[in-house]
Short mmCIF file of the C-alpha atoms (twelve columns), coordinates in Angstrom:
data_MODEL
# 
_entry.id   MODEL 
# 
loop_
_atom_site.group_PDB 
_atom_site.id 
_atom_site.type_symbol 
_atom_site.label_atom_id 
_atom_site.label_alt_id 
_atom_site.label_comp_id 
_atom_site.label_asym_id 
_atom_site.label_seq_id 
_atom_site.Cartn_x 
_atom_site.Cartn_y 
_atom_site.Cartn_z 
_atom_site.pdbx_PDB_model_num 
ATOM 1   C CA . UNK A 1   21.703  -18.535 8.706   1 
ATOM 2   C CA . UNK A 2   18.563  -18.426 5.972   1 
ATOM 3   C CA . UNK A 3   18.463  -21.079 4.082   1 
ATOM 4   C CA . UNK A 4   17.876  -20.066 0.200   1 
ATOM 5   C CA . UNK A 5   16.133  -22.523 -2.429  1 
ATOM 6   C CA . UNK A 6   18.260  -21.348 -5.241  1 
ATOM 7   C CA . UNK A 7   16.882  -20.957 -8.796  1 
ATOM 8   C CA . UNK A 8   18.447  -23.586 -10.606 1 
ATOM 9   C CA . UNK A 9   21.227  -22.380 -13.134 1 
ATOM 10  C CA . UNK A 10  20.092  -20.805 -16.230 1 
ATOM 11  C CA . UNK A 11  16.665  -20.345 -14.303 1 
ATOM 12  C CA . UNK A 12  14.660  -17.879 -16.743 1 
ATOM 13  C CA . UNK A 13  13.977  -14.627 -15.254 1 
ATOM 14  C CA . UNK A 14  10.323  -15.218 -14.058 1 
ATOM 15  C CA . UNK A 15  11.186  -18.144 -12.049 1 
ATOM 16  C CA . UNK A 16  13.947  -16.290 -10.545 1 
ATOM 17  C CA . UNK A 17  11.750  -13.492 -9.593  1 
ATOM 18  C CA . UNK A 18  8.773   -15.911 -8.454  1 
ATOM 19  C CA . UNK A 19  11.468  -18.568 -6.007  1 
ATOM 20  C CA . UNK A 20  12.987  -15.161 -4.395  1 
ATOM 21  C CA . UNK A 21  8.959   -13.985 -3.665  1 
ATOM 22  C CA . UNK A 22  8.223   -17.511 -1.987  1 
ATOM 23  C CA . UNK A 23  11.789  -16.892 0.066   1 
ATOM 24  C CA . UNK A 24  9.926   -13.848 1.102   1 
ATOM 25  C CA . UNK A 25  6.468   -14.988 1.623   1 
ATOM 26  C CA . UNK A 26  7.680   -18.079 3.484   1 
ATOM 27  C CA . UNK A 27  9.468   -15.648 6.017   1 
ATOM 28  C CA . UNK A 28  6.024   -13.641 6.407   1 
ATOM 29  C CA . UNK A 29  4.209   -17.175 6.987   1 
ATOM 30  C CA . UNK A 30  6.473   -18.388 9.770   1 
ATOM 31  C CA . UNK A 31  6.679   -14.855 11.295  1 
ATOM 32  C CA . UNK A 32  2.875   -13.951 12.178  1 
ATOM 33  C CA . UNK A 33  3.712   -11.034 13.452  1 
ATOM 34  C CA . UNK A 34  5.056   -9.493  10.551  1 
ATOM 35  C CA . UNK A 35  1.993   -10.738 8.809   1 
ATOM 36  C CA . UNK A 36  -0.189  -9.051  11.335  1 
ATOM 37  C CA . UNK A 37  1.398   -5.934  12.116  1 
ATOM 38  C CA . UNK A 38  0.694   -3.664  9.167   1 
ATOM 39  C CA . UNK A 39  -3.224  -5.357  9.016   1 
ATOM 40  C CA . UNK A 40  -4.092  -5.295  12.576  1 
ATOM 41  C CA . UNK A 41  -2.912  -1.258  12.726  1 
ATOM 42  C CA . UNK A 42  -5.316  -0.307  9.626   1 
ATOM 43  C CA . UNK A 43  -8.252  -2.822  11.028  1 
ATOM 44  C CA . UNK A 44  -7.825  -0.812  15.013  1 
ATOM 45  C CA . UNK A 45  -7.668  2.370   13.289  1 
ATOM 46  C CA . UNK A 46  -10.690 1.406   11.087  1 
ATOM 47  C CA . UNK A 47  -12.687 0.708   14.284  1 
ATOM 48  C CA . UNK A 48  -11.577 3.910   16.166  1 
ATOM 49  C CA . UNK A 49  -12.547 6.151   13.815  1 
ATOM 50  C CA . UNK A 50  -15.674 3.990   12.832  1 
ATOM 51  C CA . UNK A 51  -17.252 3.825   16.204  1 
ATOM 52  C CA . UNK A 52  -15.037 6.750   17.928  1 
ATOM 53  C CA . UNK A 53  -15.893 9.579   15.695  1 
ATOM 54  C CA . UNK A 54  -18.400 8.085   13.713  1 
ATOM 55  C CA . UNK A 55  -21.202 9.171   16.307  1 
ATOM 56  C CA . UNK A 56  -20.384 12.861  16.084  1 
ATOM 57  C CA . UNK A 57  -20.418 12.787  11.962  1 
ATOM 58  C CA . UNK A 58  -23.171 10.626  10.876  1 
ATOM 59  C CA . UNK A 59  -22.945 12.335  7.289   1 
ATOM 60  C CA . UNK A 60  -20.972 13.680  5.145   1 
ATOM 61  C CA . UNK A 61  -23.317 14.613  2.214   1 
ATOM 62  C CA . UNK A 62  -25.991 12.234  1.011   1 
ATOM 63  C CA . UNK A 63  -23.346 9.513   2.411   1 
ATOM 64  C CA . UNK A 64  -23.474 8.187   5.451   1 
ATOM 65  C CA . UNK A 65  -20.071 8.088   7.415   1 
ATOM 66  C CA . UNK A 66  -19.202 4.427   7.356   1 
ATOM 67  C CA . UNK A 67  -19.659 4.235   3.615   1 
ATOM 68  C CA . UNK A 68  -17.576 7.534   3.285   1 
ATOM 69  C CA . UNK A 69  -15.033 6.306   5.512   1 
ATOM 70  C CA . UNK A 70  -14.536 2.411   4.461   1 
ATOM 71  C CA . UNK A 71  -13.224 3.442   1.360   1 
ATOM 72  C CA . UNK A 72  -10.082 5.513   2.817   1 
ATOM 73  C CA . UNK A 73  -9.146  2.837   5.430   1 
ATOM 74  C CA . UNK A 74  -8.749  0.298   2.636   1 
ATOM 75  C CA . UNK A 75  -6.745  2.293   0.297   1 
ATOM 76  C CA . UNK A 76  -4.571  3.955   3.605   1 
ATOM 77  C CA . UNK A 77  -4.050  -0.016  4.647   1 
ATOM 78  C CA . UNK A 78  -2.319  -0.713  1.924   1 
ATOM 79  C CA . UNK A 79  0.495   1.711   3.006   1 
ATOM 80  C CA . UNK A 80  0.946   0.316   6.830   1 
ATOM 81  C CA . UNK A 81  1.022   -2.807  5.120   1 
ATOM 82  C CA . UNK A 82  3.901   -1.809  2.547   1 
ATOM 83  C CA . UNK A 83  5.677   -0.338  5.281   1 
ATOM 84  C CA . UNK A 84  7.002   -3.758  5.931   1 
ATOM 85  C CA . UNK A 85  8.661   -3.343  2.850   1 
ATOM 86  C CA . UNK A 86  11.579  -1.093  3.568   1 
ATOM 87  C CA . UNK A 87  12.238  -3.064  6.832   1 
ATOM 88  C CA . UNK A 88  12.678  -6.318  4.927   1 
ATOM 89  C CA . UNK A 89  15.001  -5.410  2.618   1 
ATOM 90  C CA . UNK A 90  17.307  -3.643  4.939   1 
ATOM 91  C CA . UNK A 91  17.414  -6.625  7.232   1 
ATOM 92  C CA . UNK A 92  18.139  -9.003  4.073   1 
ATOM 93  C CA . UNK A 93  21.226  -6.594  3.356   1 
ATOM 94  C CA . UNK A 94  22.493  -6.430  6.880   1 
ATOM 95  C CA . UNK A 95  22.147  -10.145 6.952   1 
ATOM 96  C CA . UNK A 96  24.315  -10.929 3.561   1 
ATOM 97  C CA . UNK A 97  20.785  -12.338 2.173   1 
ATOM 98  C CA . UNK A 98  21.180  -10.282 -1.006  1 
ATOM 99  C CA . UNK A 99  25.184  -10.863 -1.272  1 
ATOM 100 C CA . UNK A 100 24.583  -14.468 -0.863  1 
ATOM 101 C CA . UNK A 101 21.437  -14.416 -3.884  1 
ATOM 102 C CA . UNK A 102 23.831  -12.473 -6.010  1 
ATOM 103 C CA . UNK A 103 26.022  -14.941 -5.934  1 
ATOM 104 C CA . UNK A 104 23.566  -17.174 -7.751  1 
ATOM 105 C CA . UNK A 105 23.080  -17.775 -11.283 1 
ATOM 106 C CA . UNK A 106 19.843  -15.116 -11.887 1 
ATOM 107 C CA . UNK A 107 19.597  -11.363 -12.306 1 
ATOM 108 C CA . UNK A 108 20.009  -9.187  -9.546  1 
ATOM 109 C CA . UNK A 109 17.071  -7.476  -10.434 1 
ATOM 110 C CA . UNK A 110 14.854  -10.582 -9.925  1 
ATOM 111 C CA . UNK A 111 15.925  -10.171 -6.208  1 
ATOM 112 C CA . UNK A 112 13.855  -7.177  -5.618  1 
ATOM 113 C CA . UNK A 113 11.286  -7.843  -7.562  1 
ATOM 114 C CA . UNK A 114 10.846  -10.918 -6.348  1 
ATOM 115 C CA . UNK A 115 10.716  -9.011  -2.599  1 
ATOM 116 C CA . UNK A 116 8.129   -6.797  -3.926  1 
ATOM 117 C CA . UNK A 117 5.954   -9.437  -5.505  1 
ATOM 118 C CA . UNK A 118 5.877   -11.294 -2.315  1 
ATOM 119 C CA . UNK A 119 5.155   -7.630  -0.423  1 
ATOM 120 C CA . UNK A 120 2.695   -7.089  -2.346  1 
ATOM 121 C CA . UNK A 121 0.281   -9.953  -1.703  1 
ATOM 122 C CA . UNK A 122 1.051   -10.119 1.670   1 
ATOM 123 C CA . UNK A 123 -0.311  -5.991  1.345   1 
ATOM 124 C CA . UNK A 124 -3.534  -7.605  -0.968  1 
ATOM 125 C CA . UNK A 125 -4.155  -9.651  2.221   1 
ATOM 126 C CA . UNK A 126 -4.139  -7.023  4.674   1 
ATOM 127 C CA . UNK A 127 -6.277  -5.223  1.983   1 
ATOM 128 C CA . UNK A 128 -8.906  -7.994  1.715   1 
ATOM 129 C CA . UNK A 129 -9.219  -8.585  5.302   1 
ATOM 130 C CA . UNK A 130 -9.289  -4.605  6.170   1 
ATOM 131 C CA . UNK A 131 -12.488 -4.688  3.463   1 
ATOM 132 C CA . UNK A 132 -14.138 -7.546  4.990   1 
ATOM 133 C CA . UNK A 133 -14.001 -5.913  8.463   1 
ATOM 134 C CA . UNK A 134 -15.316 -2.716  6.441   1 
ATOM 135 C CA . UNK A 135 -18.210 -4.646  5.735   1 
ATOM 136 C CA . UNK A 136 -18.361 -5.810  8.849   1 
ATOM 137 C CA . UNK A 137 -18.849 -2.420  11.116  1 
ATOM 138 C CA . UNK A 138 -21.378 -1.037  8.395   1 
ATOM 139 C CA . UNK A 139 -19.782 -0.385  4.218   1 
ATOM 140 C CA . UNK A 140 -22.180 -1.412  1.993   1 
ATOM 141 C CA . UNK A 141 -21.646 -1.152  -1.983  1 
ATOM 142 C CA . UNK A 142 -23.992 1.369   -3.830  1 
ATOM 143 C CA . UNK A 143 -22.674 0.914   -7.366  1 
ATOM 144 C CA . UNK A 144 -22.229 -2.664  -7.909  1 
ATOM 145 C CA . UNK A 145 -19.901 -5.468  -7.463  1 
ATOM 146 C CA . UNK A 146 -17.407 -5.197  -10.429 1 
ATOM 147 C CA . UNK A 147 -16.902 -1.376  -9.908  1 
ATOM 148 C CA . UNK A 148 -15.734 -2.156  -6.135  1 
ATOM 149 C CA . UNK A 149 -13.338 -5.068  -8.064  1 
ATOM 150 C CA . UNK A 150 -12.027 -2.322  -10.316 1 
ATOM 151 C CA . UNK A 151 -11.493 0.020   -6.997  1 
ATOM 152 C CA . UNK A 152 -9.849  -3.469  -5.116  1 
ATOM 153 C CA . UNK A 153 -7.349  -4.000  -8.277  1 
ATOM 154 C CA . UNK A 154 -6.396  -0.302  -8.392  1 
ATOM 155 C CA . UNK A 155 -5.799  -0.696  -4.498  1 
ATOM 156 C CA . UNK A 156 -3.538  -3.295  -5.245  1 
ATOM 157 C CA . UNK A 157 -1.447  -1.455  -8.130  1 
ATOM 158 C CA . UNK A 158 -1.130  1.436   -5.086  1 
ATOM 159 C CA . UNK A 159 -0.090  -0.821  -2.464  1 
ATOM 160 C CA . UNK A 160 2.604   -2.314  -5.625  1 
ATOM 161 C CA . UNK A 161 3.779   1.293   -5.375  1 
ATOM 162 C CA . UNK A 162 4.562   1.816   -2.027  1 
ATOM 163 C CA . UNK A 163 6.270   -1.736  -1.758  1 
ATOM 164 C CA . UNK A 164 8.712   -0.028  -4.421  1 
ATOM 165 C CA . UNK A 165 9.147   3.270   -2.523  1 
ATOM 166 C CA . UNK A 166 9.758   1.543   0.861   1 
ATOM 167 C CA . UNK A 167 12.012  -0.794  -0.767  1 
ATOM 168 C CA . UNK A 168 13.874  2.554   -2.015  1 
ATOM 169 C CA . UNK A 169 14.023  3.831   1.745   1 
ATOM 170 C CA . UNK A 170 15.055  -0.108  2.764   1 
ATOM 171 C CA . UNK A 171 18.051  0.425   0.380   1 
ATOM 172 C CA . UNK A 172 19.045  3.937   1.583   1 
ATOM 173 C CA . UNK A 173 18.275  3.261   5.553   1 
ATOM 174 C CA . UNK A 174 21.063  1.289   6.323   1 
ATOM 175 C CA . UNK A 175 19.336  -0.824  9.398   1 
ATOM 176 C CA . UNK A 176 15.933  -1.841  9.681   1 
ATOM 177 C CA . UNK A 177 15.207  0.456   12.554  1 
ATOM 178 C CA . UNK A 178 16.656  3.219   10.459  1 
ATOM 179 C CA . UNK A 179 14.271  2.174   7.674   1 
ATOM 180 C CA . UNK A 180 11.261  1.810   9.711   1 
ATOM 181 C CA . UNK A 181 11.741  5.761   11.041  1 
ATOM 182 C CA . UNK A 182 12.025  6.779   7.793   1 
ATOM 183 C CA . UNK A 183 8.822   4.594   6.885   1 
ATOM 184 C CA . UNK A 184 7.025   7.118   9.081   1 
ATOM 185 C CA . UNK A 185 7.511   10.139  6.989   1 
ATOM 186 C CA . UNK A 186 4.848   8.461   4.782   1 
ATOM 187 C CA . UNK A 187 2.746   8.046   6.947   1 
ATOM 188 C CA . UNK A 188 1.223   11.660  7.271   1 
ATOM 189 C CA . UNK A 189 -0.015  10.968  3.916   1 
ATOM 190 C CA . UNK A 190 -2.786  8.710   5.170   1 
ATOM 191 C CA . UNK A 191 -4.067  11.574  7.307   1 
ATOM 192 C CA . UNK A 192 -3.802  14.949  5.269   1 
ATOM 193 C CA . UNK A 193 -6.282  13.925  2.471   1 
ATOM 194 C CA . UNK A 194 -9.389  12.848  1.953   1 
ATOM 195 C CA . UNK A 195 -9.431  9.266   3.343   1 
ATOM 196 C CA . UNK A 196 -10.833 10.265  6.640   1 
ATOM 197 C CA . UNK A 197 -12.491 13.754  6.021   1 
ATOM 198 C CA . UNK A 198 -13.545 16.153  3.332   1 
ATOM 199 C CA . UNK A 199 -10.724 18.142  2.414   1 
ATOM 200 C CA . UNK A 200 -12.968 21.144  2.109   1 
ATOM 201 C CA . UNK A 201 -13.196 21.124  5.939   1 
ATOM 202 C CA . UNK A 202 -9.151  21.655  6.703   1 
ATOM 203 C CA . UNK A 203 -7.914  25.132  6.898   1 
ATOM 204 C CA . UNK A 204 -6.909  26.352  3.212   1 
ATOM 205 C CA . UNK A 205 -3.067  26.479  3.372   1 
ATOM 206 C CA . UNK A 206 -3.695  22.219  4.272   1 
ATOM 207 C CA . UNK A 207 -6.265  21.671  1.747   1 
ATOM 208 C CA . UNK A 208 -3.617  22.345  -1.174  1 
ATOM 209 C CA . UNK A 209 -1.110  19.382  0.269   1 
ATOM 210 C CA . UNK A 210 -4.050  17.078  0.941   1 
ATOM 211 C CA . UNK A 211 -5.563  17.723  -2.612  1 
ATOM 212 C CA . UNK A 212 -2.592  17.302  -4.403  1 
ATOM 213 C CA . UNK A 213 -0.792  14.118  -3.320  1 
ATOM 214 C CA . UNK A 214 -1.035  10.860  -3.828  1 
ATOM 215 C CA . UNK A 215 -3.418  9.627   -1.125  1 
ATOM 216 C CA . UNK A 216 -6.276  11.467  -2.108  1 
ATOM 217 C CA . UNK A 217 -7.036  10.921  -6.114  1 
ATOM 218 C CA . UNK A 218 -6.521  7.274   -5.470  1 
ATOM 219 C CA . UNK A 219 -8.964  7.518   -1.704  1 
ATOM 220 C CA . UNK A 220 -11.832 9.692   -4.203  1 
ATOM 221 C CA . UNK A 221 -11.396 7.264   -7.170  1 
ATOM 222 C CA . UNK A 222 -12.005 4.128   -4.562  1 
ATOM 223 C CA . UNK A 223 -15.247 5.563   -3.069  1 
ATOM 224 C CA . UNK A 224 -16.795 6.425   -6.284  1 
ATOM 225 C CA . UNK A 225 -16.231 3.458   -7.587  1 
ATOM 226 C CA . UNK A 226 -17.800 1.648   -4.761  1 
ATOM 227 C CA . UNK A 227 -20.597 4.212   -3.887  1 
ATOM 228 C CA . UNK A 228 -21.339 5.451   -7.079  1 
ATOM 229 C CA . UNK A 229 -23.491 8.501   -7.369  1 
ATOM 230 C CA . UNK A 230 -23.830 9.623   -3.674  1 
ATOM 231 C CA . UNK A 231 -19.906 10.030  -3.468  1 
ATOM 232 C CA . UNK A 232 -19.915 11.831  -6.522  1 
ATOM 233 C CA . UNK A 233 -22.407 14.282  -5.196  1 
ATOM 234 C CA . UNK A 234 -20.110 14.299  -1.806  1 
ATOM 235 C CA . UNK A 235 -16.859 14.658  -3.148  1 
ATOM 236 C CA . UNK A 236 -18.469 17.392  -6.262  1 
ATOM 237 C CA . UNK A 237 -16.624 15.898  -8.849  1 
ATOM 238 C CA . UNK A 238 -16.956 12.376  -11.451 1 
ATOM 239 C CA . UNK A 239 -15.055 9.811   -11.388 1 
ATOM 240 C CA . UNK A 240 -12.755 11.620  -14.789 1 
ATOM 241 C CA . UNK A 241 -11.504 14.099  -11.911 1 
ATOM 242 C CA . UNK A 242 -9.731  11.588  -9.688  1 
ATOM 243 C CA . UNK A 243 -8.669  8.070   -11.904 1 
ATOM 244 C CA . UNK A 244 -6.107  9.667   -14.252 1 
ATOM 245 C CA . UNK A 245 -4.130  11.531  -11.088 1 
ATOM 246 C CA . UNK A 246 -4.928  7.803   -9.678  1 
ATOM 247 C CA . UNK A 247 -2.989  6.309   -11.672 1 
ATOM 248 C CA . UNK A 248 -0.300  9.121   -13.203 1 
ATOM 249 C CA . UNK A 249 0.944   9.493   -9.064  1 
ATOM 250 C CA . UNK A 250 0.734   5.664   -9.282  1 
ATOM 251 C CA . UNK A 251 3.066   5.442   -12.505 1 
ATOM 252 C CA . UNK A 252 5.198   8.328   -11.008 1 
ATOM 253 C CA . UNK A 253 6.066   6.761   -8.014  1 
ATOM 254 C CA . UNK A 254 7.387   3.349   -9.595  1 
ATOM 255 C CA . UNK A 255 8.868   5.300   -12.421 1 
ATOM 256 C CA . UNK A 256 11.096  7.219   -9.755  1 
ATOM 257 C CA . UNK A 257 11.907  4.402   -7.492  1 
ATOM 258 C CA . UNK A 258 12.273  1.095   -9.227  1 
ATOM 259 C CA . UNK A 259 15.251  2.495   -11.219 1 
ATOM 260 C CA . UNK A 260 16.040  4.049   -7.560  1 
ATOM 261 C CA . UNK A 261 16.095  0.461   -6.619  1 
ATOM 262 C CA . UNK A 262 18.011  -1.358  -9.442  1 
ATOM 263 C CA . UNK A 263 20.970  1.621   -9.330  1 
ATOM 264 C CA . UNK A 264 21.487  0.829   -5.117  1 
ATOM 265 C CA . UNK A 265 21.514  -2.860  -5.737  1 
ATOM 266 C CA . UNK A 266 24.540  -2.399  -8.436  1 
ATOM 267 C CA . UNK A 267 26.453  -0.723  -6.075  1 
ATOM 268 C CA . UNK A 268 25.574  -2.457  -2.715  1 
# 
């Protein structure tokens, strides 16, 4: 049985939230291969496309392909690493976890968002170590350093949303193999868009899905933020095309599923 370190009684709602995310964190720490999973898929992937197809397409505009490429791997991490996510929270239900925290003196609310908090800097580490591997194999900054801190934070904020919406599919899964199929409907969202090539080059009835999700904007916004002018001239559009879908698919996708979330707690 998992041993909780209750709030104590009366325990305001920010310490509530913050001693459920260090339940959570704590179970990532003594589980490495939870912690590793999600990073080591986006770092392999990183590497196969890097040195796998990166001899056949050197270029892609005035970019070369590492710099175009680093950029989508460490957005597209922070969704393997989320994926964790809907997992967790079907395995604390099955377990009695969240009957036995509701129990306690705190708002039920603070139970997933104390989940999410914790998912979401375990996704900020897979995120930092799948850009220091970028750098590694070749990405090299062409528009400064607080830019690519602006284009790490926004990373974050995305990888905050998919920790909500595979919390959502946790809820609705009802086991945590259930929940980790369903986890792979997302994932064709990493490949149909921009992150890995132009989505001028996919055949036209594709290039409308690819544009116009939430991969993409947030993929574009990253790489001209960190490569400045040459990715504007490769992607043909500024920075003002991609940031405000960025963020409004952002918004929309904790706007939908956070109250998704609080509704399926009430009634589990």
């Amino acid at each position: 049985m998992t041993t909780i370190a209750a709030p104590r009684p009366g325990a305001s709602y920010p310490v509530a939230v913050v001693t459920v995310g260090v339940r959570a964190a704590r179970k990532f720490i003594r589980t490495p291969a939870l912690l590793l999973g999600g990073t080591v898929s986006g770092v392999m992937f990183l590497l196969i496309f890097r040195y796998v197809f990166g001899g056949a397409v050197a270029h892609i505009g005035t970019m070369t392909y590492v710099d175009f490429l680093a950029p989508g791997f460490i957005v597209t991490s922070t969704i393997f690493s989320a994926m964790n996510s809907g997992t967790g929270m079907a395995e604390d239900l099955q377990e009695g976890l969240v009957d036995r925290l509701r129990s306690l003196p705190i708002s039920g609310s603070a139970i997933v968002f104390g989940r999410v908090l914790a998912d979401t800097l375990m996704a900020g580490w897979g995120l930092a170590l799948t850009a220091g591997c970028s750098f590694a194999v070749g990405l090299r900054l062409h528009n400064g350093v607080g830019p690519a801190l602006g284009a790490f934070g926004l990373s974050l904020l995305f990888a905050m949303a998919f920790c909500w919406l595979f919390t959502a599919l946790g809820f609705f899964s009802g086991s945590a193999q259930a929940a980790q199929s369903l986890a792979f409907l997302v994932f064709p969202l990493s490949f149909v868009s921009s992150a890995y090539v132009p989505v001028k080059t996919m055949p036209g009835w594709m290039q409308a899905f690819a544009a116009n999700q939430p991969v993409t904007p947030m993929v574009n916004t990253a790489r001209i933020l960190t490569e400045g002018h040459a990715a504007v001239a490769a992607l043909g559009h500024p920075l003002s095309a991609y940031l405000p879908a960025a963020l409004l698919w952002t918004a929309g996708i904790m706007a939908a599923t956070v109250p998704l979330c609080a509704w399926k707690l009430r009634r589990a």
